[in-house]
Structure formats: C-alpha cells, structure tokens
N, CA, C and O atoms as a Maestro MAE file, in Angstrom:
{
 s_m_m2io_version
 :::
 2.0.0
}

f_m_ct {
 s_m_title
 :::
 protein
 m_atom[296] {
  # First column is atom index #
  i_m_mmod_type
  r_m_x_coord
  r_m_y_coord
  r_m_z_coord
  i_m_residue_number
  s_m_chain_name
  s_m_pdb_residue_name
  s_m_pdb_atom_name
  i_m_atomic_number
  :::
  1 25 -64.238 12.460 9.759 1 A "UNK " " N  " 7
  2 3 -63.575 13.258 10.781 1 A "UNK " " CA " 6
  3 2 -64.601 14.240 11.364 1 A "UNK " " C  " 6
  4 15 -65.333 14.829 10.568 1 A "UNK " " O  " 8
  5 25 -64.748 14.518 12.956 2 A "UNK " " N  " 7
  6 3 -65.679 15.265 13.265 2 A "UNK " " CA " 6
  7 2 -65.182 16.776 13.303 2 A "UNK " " C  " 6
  8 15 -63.965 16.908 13.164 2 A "UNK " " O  " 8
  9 25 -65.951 17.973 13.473 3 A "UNK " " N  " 7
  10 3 -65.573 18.835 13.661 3 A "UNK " " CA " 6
  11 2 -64.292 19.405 14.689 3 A "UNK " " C  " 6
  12 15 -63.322 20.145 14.529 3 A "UNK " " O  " 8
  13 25 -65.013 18.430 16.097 4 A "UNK " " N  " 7
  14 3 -63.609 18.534 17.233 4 A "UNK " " CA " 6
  15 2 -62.349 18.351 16.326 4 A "UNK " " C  " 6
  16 15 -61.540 19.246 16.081 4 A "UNK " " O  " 8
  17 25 -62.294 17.040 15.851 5 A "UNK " " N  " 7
  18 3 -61.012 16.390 15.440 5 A "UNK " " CA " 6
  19 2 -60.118 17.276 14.208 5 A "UNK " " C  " 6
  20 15 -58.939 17.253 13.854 5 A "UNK " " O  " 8
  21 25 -61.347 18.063 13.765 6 A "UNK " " N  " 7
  22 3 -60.684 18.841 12.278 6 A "UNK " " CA " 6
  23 2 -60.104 20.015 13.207 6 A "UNK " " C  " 6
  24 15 -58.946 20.368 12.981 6 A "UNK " " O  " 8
  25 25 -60.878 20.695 14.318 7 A "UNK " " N  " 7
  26 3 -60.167 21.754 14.894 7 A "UNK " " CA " 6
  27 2 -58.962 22.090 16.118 7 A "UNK " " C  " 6
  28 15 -58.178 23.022 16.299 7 A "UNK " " O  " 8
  29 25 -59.329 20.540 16.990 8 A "UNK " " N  " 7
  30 3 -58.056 20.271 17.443 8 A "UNK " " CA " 6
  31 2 -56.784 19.863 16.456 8 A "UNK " " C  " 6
  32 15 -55.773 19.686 17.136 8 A "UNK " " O  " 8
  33 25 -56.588 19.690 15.203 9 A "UNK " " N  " 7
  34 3 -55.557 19.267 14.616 9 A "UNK " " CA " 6
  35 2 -54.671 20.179 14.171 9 A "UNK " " C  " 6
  36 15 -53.568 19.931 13.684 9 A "UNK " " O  " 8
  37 25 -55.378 21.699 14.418 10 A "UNK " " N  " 7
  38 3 -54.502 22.860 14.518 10 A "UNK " " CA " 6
  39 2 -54.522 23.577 15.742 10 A "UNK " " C  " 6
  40 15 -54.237 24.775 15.723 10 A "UNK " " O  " 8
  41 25 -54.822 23.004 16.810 11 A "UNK " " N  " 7
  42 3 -54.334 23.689 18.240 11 A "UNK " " CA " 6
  43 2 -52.931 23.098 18.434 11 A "UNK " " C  " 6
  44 15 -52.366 22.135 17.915 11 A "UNK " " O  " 8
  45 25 -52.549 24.019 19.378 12 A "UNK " " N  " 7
  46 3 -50.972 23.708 19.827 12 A "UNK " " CA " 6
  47 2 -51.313 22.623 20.589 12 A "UNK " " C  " 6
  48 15 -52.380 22.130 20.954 12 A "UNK " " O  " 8
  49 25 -49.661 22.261 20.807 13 A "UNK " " N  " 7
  50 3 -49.703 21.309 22.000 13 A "UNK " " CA " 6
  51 2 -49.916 21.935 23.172 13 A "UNK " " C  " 6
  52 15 -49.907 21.237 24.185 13 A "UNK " " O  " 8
  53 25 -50.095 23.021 23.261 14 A "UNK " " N  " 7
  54 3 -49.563 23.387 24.995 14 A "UNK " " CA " 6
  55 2 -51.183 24.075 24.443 14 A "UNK " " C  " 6
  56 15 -51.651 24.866 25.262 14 A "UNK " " O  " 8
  57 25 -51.889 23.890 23.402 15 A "UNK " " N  " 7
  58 3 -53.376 23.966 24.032 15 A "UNK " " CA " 6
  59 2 -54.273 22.699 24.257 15 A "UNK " " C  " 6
  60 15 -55.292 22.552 24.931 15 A "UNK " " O  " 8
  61 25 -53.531 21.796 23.438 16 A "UNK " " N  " 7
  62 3 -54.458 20.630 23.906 16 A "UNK " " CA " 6
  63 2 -53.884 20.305 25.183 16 A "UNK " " C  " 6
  64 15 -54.785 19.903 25.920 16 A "UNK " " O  " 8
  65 25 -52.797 20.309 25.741 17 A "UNK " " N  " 7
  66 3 -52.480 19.829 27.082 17 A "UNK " " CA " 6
  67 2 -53.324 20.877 28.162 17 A "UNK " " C  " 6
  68 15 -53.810 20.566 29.249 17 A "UNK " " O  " 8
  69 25 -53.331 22.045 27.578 18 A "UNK " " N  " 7
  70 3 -54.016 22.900 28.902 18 A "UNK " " CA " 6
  71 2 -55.098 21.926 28.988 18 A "UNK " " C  " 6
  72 15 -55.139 21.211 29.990 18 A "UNK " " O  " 8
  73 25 -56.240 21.761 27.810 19 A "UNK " " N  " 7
  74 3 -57.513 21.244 28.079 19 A "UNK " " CA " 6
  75 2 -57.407 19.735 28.734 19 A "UNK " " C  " 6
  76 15 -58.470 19.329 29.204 19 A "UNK " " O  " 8
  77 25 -56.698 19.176 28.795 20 A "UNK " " N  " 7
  78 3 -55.972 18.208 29.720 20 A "UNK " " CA " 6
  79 2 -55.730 18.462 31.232 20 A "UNK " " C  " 6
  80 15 -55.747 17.449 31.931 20 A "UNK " " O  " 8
  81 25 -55.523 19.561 31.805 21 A "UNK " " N  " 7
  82 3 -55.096 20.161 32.998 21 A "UNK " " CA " 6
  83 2 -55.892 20.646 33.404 21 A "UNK " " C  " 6
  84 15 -56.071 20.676 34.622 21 A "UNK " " O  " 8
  85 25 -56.906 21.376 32.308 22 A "UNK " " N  " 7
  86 3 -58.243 21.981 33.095 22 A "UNK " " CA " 6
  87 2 -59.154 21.142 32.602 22 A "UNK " " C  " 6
  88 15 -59.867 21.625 31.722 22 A "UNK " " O  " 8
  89 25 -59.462 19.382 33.076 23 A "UNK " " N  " 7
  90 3 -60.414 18.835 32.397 23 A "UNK " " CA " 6
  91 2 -61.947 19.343 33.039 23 A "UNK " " C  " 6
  92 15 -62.990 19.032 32.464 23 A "UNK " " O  " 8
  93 25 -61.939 19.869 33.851 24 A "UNK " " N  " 7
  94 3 -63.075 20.264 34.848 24 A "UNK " " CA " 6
  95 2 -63.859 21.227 33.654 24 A "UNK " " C  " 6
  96 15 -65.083 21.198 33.529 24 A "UNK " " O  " 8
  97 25 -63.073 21.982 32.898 25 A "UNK " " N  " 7
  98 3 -63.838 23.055 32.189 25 A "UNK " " CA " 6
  99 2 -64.588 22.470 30.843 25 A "UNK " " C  " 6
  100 15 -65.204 23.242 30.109 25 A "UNK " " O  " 8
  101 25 -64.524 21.465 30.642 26 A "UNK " " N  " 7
  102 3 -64.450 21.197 29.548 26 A "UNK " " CA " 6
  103 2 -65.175 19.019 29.023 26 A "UNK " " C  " 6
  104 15 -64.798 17.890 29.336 26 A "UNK " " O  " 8
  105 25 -66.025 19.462 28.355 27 A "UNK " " N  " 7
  106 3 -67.141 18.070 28.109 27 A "UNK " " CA " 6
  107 2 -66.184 17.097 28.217 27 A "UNK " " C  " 6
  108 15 -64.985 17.370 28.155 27 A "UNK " " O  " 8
  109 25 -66.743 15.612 28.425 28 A "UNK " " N  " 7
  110 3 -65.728 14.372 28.222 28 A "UNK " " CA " 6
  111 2 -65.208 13.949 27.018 28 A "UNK " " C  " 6
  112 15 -64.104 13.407 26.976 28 A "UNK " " O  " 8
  113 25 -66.032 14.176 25.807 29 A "UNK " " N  " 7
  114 3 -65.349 14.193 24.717 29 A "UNK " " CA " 6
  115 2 -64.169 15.331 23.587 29 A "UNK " " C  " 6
  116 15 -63.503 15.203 22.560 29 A "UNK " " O  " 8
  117 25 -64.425 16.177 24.386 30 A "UNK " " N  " 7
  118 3 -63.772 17.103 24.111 30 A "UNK " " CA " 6
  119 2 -61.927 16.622 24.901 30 A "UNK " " C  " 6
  120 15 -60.828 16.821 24.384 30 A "UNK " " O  " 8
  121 25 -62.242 15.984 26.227 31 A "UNK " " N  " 7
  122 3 -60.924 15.670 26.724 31 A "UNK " " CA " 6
  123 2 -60.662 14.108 25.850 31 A "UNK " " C  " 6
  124 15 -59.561 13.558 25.848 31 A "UNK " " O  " 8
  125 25 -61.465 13.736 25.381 32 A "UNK " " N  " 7
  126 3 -60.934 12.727 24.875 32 A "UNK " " CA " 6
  127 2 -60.317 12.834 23.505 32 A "UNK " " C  " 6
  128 15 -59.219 12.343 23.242 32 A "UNK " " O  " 8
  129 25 -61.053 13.486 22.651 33 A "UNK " " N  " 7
  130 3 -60.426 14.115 21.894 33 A "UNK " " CA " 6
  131 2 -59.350 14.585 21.356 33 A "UNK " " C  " 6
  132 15 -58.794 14.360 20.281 33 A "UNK " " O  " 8
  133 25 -58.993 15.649 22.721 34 A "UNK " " N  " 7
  134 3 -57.881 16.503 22.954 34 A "UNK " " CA " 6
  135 2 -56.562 15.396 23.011 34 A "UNK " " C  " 6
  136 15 -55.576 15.536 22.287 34 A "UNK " " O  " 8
  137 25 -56.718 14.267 24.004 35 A "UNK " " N  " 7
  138 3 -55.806 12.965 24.689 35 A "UNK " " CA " 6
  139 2 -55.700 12.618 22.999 35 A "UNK " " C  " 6
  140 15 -54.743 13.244 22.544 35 A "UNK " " O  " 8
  141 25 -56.313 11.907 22.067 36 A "UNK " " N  " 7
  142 3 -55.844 11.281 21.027 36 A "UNK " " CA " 6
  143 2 -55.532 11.911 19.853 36 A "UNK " " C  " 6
  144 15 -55.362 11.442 18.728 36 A "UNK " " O  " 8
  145 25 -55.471 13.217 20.327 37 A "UNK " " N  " 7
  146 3 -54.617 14.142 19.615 37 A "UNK " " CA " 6
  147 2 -53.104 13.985 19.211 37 A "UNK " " C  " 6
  148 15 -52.461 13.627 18.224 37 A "UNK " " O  " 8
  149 25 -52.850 14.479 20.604 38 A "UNK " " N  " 7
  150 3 -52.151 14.605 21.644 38 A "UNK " " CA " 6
  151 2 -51.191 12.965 21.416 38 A "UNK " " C  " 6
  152 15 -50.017 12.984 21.786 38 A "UNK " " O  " 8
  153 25 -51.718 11.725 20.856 39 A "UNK " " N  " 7
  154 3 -51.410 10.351 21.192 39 A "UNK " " CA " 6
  155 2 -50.608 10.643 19.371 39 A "UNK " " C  " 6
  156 15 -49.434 10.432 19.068 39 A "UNK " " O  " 8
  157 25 -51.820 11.212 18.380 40 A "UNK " " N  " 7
  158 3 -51.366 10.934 16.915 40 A "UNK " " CA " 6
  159 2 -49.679 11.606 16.935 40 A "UNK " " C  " 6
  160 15 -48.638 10.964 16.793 40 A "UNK " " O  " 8
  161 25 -49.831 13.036 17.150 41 A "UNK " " N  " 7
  162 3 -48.392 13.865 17.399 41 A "UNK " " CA " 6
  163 2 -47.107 12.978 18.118 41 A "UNK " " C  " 6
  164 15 -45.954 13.405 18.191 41 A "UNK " " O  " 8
  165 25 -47.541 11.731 18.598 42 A "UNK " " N  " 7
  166 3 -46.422 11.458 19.131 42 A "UNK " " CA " 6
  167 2 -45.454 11.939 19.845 42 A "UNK " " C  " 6
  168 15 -44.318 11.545 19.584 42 A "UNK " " O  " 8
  169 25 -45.673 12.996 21.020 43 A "UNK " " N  " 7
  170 3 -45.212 13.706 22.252 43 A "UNK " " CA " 6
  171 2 -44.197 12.896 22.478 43 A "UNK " " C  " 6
  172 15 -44.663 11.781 22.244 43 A "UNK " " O  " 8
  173 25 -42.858 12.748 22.858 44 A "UNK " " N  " 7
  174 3 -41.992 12.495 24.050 44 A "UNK " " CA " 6
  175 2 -42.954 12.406 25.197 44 A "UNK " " C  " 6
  176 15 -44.107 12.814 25.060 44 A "UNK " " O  " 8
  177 25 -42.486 11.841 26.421 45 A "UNK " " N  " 7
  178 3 -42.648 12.049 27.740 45 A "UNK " " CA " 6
  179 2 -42.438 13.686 28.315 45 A "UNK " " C  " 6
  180 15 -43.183 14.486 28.883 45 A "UNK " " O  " 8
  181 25 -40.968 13.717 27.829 46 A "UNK " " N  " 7
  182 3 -40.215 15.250 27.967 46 A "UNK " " CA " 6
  183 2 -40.795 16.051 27.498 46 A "UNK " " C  " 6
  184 15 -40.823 17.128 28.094 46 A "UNK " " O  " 8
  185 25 -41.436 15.932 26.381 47 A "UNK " " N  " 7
  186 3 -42.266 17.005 25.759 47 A "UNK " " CA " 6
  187 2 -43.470 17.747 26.136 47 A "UNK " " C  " 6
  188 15 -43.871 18.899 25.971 47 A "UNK " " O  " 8
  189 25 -43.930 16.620 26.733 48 A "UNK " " N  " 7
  190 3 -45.626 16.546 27.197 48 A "UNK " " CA " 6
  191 2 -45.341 17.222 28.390 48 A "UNK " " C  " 6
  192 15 -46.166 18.085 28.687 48 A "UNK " " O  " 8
  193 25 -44.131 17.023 29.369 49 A "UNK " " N  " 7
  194 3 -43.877 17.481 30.706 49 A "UNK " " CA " 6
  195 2 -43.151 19.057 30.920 49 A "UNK " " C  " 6
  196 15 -43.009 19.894 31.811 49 A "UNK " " O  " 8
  197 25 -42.861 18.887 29.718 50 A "UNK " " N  " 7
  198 3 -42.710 20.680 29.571 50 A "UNK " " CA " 6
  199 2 -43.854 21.257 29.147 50 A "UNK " " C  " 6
  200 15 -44.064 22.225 29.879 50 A "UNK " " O  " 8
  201 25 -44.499 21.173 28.522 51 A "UNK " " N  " 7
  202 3 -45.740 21.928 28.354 51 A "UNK " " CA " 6
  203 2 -46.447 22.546 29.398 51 A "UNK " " C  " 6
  204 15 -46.686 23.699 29.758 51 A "UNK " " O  " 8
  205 25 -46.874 20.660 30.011 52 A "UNK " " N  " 7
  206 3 -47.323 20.723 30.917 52 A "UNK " " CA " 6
  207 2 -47.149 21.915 32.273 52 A "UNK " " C  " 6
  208 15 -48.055 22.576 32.780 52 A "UNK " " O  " 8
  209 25 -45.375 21.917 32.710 53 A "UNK " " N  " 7
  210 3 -45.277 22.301 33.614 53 A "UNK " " CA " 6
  211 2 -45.047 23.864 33.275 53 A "UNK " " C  " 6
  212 15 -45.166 24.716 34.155 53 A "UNK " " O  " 8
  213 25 -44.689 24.207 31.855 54 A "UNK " " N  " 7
  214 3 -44.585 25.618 31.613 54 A "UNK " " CA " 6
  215 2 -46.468 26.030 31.839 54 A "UNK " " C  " 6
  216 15 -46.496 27.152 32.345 54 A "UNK " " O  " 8
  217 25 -47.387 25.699 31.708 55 A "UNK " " N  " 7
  218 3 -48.797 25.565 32.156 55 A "UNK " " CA " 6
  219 2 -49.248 26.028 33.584 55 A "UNK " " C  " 6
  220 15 -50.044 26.759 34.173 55 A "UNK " " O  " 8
  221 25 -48.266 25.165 33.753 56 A "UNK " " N  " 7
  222 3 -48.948 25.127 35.692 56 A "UNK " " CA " 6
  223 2 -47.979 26.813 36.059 56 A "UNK " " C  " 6
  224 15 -48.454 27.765 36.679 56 A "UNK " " O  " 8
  225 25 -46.599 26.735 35.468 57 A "UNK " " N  " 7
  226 3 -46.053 28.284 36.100 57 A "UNK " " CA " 6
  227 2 -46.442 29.025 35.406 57 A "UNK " " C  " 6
  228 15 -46.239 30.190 35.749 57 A "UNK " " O  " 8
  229 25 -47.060 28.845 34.320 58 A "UNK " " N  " 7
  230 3 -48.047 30.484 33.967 58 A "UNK " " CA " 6
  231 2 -49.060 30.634 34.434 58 A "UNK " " C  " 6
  232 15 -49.347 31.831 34.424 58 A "UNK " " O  " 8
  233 25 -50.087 29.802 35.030 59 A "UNK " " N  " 7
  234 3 -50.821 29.752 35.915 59 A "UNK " " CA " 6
  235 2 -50.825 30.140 37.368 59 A "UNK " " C  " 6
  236 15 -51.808 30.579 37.966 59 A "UNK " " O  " 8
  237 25 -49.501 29.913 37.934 60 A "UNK " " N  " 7
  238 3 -49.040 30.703 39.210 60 A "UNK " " CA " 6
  239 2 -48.760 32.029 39.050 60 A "UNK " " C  " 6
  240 15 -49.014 32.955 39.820 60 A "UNK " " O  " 8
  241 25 -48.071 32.049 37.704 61 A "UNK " " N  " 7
  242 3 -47.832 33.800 37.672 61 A "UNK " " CA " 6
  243 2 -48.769 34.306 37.431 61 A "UNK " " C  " 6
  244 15 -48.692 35.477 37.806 61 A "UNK " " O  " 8
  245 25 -49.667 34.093 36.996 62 A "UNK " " N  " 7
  246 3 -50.977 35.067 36.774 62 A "UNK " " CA " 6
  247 2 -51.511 35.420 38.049 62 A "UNK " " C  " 6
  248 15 -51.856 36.549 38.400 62 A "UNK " " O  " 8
  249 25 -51.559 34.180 38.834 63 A "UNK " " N  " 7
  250 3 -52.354 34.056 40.618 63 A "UNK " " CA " 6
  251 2 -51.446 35.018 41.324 63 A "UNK " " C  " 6
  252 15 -51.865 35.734 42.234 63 A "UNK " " O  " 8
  253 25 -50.241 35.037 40.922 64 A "UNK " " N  " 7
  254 3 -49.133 36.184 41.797 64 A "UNK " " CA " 6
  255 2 -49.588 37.162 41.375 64 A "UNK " " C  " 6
  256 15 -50.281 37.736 42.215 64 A "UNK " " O  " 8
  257 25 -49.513 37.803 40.139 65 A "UNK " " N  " 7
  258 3 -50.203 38.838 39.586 65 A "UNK " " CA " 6
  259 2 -50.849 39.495 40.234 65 A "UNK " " C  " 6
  260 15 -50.539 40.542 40.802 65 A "UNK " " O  " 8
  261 25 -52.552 38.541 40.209 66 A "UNK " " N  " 7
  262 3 -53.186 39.305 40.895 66 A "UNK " " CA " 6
  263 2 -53.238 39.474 41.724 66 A "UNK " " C  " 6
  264 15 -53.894 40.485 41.974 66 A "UNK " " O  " 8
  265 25 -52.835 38.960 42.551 67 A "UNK " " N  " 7
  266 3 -52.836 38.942 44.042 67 A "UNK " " CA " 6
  267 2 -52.000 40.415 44.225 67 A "UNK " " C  " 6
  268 15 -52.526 41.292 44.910 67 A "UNK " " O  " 8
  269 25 -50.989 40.596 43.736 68 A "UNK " " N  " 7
  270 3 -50.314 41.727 43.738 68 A "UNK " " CA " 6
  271 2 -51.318 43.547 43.435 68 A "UNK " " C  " 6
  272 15 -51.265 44.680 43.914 68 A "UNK " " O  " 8
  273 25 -51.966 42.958 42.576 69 A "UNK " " N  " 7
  274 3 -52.845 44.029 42.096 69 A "UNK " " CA " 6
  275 2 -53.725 44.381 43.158 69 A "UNK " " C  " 6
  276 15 -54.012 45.565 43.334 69 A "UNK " " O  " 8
  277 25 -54.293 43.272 44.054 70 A "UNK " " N  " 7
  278 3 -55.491 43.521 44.654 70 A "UNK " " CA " 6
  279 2 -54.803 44.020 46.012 70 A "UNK " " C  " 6
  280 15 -55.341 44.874 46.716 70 A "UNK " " O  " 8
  281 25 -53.769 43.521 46.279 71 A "UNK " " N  " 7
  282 3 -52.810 43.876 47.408 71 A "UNK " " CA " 6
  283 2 -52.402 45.606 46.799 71 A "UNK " " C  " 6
  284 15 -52.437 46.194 47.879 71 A "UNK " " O  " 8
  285 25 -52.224 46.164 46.260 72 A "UNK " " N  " 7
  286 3 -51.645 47.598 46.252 72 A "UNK " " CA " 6
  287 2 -53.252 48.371 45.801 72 A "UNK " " C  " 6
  288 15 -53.299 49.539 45.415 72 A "UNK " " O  " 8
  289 25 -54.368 47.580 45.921 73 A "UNK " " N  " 7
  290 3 -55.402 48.730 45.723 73 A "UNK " " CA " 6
  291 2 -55.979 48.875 47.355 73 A "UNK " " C  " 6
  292 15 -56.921 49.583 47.712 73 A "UNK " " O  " 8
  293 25 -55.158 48.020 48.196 74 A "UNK " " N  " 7
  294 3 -55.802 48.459 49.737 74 A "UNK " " CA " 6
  295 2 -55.419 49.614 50.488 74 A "UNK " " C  " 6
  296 15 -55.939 49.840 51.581 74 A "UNK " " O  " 8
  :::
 }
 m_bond[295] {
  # First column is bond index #
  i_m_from
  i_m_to
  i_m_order
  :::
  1 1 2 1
  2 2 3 1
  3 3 4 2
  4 3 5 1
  5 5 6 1
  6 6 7 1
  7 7 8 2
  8 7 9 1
  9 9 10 1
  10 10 11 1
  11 11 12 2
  12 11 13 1
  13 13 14 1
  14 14 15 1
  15 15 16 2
  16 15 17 1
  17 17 18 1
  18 18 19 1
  19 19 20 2
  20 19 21 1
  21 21 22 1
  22 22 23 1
  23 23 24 2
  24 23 25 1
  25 25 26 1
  26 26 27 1
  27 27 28 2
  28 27 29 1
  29 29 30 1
  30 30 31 1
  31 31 32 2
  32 31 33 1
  33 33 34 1
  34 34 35 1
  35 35 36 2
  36 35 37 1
  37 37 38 1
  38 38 39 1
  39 39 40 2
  40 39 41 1
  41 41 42 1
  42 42 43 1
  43 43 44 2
  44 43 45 1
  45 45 46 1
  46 46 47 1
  47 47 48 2
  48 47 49 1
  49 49 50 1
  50 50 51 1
  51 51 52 2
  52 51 53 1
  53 53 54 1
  54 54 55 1
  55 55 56 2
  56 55 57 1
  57 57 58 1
  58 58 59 1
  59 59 60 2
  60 59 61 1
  61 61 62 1
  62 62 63 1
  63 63 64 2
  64 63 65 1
  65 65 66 1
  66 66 67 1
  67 67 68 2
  68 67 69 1
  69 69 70 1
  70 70 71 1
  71 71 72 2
  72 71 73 1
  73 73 74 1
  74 74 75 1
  75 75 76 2
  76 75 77 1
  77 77 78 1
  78 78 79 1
  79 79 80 2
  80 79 81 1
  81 81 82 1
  82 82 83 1
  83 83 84 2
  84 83 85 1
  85 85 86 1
  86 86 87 1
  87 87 88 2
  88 87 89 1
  89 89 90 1
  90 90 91 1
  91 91 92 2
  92 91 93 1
  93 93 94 1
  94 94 95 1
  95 95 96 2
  96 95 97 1
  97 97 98 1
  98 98 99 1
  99 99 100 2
  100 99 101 1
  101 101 102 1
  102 102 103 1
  103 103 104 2
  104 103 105 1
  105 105 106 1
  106 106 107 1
  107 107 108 2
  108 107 109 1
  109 109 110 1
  110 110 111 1
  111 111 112 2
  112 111 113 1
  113 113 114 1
  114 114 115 1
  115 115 116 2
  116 115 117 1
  117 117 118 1
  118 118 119 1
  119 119 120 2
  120 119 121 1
  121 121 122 1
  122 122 123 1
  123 123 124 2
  124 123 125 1
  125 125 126 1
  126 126 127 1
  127 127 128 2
  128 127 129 1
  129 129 130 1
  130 130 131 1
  131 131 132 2
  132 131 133 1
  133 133 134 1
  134 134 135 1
  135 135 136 2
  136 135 137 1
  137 137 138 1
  138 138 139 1
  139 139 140 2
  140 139 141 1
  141 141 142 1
  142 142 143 1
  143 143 144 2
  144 143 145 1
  145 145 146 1
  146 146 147 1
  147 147 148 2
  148 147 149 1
  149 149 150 1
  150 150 151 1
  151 151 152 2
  152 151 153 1
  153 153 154 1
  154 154 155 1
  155 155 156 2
  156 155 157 1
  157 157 158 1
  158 158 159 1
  159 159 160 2
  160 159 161 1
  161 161 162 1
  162 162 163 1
  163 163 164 2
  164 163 165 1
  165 165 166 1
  166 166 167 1
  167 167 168 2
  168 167 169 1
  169 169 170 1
  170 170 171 1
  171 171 172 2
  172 171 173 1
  173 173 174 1
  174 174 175 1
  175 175 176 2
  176 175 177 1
  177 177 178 1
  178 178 179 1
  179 179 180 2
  180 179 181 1
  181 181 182 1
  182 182 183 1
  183 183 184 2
  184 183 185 1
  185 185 186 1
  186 186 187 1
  187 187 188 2
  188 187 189 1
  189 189 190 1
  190 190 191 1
  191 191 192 2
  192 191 193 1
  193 193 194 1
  194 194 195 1
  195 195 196 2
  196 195 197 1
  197 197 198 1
  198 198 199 1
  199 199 200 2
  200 199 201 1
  201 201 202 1
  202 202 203 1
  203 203 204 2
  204 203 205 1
  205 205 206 1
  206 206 207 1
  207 207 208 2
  208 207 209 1
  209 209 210 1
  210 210 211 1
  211 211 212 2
  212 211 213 1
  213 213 214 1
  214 214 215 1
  215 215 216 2
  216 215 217 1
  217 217 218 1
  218 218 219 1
  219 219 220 2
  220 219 221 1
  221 221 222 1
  222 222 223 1
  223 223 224 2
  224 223 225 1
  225 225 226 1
  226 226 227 1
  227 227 228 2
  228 227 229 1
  229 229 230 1
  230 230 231 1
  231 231 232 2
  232 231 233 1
  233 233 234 1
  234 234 235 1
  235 235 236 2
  236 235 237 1
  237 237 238 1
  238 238 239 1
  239 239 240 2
  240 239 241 1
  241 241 242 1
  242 242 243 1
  243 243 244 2
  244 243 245 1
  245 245 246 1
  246 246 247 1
  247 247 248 2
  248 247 249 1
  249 249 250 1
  250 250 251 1
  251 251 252 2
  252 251 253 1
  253 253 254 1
  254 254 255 1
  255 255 256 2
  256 255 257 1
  257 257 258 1
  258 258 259 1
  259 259 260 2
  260 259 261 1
  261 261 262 1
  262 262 263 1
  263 263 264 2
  264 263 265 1
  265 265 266 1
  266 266 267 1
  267 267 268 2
  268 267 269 1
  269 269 270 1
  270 270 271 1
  271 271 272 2
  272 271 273 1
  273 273 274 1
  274 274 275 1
  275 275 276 2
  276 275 277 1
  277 277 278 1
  278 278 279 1
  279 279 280 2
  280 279 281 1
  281 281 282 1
  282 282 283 1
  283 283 284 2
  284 283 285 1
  285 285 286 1
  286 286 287 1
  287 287 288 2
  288 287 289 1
  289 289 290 1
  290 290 291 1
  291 291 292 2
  292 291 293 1
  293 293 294 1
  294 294 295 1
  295 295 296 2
  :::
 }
}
C-alpha cells in the first residue's frame, strides 16, 4: 500500500470528491487515487451527488462572501 493510499483511506468523502472537482490543483495520481478510493467505499450515485453538489454551494458561498467584503470596503 502506498503512502497516498494509506492517507486517503482516512479522508472524507466530501474530501476525496473535492480533489475530484478541483482536479486542476492536484498531480494525476493523486486524482487517481482519490477516484479508487472513492470506487472501494462503494458511494451510491446519490451519495457522490450530494457531496458533490454540497461542494460546488460552499464554493459559491464563499465567492458571495467575498465579494460582499470587498464590496463594503469601497
């Protein structure tokens, strides 16, 4: 077992899916990794798609956030 594999096996799901969503940040084996993680856990569809999409709206709320912040320092 490699190191990745010993330390993804205690990330959440909704961290291996981030590294899934942000594959841009992150080496090719590291997303591959993350994917046959992700495959052993045996996800639902439903499961994977909530993560997922609770992901993408914490990601908007943060972008609202700031945007808000930078908007009341003008």
């Amino acid at each position: 077992m490699t190191e990745l594999q010993k330390l993804y096996k205690e990330y959440s799901d909704r961290e291996l899916i981030t590294i899934l969503h942000e594959k841009n940040k992150f080496i090719p084996e590291a997303i591959e990794q993350a994917l046959a993680e992700i495959k052993n856990r045996n996800l639902t569809q439903q499961e994977f798609d909530k993560e997922k999409n609770d992901i993408i709206l914490q990601k908007e709320n943060r972008k609202q956030q700031i945007q808000k912040a930078r908007a009341s320092r003008k």
